[in-house]
C-alpha positions as CSV (number, residue, x, y, z in Angstrom):
1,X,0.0,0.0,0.0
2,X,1.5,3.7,-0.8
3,X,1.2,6.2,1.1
4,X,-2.0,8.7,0.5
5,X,-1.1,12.1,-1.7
6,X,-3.0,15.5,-0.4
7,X,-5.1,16.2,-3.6
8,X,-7.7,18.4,-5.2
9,X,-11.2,16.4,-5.8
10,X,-13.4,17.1,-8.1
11,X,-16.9,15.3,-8.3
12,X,-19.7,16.2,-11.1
13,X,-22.9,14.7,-11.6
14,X,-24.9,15.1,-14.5
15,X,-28.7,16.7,-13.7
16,X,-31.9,13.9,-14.3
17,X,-29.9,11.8,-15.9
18,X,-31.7,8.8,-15.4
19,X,-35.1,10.4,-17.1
20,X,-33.2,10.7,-20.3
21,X,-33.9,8.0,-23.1
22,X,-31.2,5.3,-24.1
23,X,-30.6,7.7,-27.0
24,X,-30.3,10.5,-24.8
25,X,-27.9,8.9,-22.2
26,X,-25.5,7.8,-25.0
27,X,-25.3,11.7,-26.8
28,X,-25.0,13.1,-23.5
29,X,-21.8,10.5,-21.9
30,X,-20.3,11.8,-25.7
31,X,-21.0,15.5,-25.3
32,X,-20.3,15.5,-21.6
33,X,-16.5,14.1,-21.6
34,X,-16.0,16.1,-24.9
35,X,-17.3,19.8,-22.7
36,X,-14.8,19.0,-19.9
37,X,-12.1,18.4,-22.0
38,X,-12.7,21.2,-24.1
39,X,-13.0,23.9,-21.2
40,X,-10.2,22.7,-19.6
41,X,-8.0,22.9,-22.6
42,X,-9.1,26.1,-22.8
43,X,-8.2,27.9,-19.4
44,X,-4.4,25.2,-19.9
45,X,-5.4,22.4,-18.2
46,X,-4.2,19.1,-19.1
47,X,-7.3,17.1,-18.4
48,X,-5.0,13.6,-19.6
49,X,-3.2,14.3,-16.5
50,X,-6.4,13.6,-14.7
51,X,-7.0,10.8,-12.5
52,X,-10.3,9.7,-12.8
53,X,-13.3,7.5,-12.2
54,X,-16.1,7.5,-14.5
55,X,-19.7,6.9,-14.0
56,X,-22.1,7.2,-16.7
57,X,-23.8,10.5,-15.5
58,X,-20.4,12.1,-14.3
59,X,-17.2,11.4,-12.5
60,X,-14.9,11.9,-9.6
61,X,-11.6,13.2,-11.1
62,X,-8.2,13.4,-8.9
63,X,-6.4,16.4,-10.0
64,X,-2.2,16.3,-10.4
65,X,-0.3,17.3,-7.5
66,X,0.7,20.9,-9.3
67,X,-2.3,22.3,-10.9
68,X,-3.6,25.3,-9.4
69,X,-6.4,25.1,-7.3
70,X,-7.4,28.9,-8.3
71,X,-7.9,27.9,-11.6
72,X,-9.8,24.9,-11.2
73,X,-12.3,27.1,-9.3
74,X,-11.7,30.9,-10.9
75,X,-11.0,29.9,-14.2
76,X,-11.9,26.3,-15.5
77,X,-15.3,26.1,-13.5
78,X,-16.5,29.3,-15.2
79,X,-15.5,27.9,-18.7
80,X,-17.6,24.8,-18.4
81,X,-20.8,26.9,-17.5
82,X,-20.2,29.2,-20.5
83,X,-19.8,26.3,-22.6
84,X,-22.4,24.6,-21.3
85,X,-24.7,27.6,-21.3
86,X,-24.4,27.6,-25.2
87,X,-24.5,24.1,-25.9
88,X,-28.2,24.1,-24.1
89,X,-29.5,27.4,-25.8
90,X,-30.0,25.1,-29.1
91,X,-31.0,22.4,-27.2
92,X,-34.8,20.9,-26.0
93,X,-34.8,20.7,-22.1
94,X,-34.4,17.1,-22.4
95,X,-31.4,17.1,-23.9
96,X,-29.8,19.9,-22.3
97,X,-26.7,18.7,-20.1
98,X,-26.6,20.5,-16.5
99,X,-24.1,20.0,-13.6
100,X,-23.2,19.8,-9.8
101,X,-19.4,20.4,-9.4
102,X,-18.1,19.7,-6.1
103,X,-14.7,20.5,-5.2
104,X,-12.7,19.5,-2.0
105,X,-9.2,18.0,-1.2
106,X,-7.4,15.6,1.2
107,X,-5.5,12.8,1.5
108,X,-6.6,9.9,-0.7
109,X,-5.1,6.6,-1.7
110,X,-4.0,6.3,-5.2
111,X,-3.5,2.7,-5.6
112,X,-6.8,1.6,-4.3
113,X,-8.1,-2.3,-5.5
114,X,-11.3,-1.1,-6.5
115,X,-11.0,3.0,-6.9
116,X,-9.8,6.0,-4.7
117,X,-9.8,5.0,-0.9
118,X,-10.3,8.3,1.5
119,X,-12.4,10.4,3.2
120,X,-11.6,13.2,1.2
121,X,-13.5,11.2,-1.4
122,X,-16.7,10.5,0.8
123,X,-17.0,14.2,1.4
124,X,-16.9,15.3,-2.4
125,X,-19.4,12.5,-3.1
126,X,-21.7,13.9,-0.1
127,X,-21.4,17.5,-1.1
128,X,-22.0,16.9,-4.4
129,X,-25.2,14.4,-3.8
130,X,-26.6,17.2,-1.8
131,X,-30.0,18.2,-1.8
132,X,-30.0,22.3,-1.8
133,X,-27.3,21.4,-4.6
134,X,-29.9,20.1,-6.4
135,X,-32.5,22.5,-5.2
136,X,-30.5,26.0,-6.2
137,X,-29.6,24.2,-9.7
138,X,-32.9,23.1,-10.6
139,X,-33.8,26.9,-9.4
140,X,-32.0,28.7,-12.5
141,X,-33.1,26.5,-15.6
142,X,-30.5,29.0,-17.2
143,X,-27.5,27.6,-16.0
144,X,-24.8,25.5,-16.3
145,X,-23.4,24.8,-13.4
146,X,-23.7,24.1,-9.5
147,X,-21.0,24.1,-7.8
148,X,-20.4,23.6,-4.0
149,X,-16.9,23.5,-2.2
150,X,-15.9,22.4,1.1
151,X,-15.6,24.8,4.1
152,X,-11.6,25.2,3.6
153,X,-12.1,25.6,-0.5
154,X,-14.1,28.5,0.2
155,X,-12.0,30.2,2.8
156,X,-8.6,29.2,1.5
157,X,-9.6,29.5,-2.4
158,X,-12.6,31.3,-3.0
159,X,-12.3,34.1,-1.2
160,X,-8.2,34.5,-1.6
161,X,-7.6,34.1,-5.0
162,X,-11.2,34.0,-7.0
163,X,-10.4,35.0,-10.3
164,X,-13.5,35.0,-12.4
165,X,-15.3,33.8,-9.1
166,X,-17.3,36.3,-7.8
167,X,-17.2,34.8,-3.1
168,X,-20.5,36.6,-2.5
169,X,-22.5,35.1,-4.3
170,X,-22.0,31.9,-2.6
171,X,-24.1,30.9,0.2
172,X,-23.2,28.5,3.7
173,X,-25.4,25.9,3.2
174,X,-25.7,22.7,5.6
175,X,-25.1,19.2,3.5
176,X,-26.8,16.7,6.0
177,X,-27.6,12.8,5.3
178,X,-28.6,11.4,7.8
179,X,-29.0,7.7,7.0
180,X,-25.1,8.1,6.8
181,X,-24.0,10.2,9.5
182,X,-23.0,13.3,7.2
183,X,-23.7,16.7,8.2
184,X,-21.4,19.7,7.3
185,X,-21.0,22.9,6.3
186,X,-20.3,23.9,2.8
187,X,-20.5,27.1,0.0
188,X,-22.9,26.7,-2.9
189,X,-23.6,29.2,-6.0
190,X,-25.2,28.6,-9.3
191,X,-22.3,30.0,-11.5
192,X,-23.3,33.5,-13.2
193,X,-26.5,33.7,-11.1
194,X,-27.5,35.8,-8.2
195,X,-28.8,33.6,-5.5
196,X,-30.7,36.1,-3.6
197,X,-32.6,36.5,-6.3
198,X,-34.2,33.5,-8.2
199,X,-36.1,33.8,-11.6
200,X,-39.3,35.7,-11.1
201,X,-39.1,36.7,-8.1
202,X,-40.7,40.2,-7.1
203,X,-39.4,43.2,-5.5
204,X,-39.8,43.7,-1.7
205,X,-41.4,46.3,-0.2
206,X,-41.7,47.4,3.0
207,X,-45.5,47.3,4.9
208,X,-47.4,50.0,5.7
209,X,-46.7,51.9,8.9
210,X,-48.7,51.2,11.7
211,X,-51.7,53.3,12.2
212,X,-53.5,54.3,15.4
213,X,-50.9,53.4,18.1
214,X,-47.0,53.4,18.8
215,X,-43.9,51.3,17.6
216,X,-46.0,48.3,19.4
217,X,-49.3,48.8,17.3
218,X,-50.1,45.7,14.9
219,X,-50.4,46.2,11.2
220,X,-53.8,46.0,10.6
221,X,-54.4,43.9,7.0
222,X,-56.3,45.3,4.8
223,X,-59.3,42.8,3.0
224,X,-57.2,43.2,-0.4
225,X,-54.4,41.8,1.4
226,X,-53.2,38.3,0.1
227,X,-53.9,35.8,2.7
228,X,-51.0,35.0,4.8
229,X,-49.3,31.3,4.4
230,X,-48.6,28.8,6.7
231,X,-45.4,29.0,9.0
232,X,-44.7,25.5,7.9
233,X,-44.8,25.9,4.2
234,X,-41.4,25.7,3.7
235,X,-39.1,28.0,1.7
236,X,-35.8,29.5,2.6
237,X,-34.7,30.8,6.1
238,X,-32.2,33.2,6.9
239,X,-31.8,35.2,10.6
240,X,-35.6,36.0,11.0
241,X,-35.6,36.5,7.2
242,X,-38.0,34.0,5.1
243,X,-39.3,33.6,1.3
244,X,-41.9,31.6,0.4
245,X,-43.9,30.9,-3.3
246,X,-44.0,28.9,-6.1
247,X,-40.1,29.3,-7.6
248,X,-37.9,29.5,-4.5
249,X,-35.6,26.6,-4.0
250,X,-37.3,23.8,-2.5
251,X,-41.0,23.3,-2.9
252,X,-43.6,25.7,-2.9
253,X,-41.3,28.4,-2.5
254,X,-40.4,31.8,-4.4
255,X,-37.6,34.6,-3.3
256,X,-39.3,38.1,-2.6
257,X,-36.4,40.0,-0.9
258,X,-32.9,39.5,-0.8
259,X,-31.4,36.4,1.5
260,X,-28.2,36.6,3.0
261,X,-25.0,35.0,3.2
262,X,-26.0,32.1,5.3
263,X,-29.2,29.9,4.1
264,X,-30.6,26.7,4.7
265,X,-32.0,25.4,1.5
266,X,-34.6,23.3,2.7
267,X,-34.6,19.8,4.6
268,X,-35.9,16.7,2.9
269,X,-34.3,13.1,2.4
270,X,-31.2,12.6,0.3
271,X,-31.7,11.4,-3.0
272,X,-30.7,11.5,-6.6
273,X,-32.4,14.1,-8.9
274,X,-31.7,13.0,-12.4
């Protein structure tokens, strides 16, 4: 057995792969390999030099020892949602190829019998199998990419050396399955996208004043006033912040407002959205 090598991990999962025809699955394995190689040559990354492991709606790729993690994230990631942004403008939704990226490193054992023993390479897995991943992507039918990194990506990459990256536009999310003991911290953006904002959401505005008493008076609703909805309807929560309707990430849910830094994307069971 050799000794484990500190690496960068990247996993990516292809969205609703699984709803695709036979047809369908074989165009998009072709197209798929054929985008990452292509924005990777682009930014100078030698994508041969990868070490990978494929699966036929993505793959968990083990990048050399000296490749930059900056322009994995700032540079390559970006190219792969431009790409893939124009490859699915001439494209019917079903055949449009969308992606979760998730990027972490640690040590991992390169001589494994039957792929890439670690814990680094449980995490990437997680993150990327994460549910308000699949949430915020399926959020922005738009875009290309998902991408979530680890804690330490975020602080050590992301927000030192971001290059194309924009770090406020990612948001803490909290990557739990519980049927395997996984819960942690992690950054997620939709690439090009401003998650505070989702498609169609309105544009908040304050309530009325208060009339006929102090600070402590209630609002008073007016009978044109929409109904108000159920605490437990779900949506997004941030602070005492929280958006509900019928585009928001997560069900039933739509952003009216701007959400901050830190948001919880929901609950619900793990599971694969293909």
């Amino acid at each position: 057995m050799r000794h484990p090598e500190r690496r960068l991990l990247i996993s990516v999962d292809m969205e609703r792969y699984s709803r695709r025809t036979n047809l369908q699955q074989y165009e998009a394995q072709q197209d798929f390999r054929d985008l990452l190689h292509e924005a990777a040559h682009d930014v100078g990354l030698d994508r041969v030099a990868w070490t990978t492991q494929q699966a036929g709606d993505g793959e968990l790729a083990i990048l050399p020892r000296d490749v930059a993690e900056s322009r994995v994230i700032g540079r390559f990631v970006p190219e792969l949602n431009r790409r893939l942004r124009a490859y699915n403008s001439s494209r019917v939704p079903a055949a449009r190829i969308r992606l979760r990226v998730a990027v972490h490193q640690g040590l991992v054992h390169l001589d494994g019998a039957n792929g890439f023993p670690g814990n680094a390479v449980v995490f990437v897995c997680r993150l990327c199998e994460a549910e308000p991943v699949k949430r915020a992507l399926a959020a922005f039918p738009d875009a290309g990419v998902a991408l979530v990194v680890s804690a330490e990506i975020y602080r050590d990459v992301v927000t030192e050396y971001p290059e194309e990256m924009r770090p406020e536009r990612f948001r803490r999310v909290e990557v739990v399955h519980p049927d395997k003991g996984f819960q942690e911290d992690a950054w997620l953006c939709v690439v090009d996208e401003d998650m505070s904002a989702p498609p169609g959401a309105g544009t908040s505005t304050p309530p009325p004043a208060p009339r006929g008493g102090g600070p402590a008076a209630e609002h008073r609703r007016e009978p044109s006033d929409p109904p108000a909805r159920p605490r437990d309807a779900g949506g997004i929560r941030t602070g005492d912040v929280r958006v509900d309707g019928q585009n928001a990430i997560g069900p039933g849910a739509t952003a009216i407002g701007s959400v901050g830094r830190d948001v919880t994307f929901g609950g619900g069971r793990e599971g694969r959205n293909r």
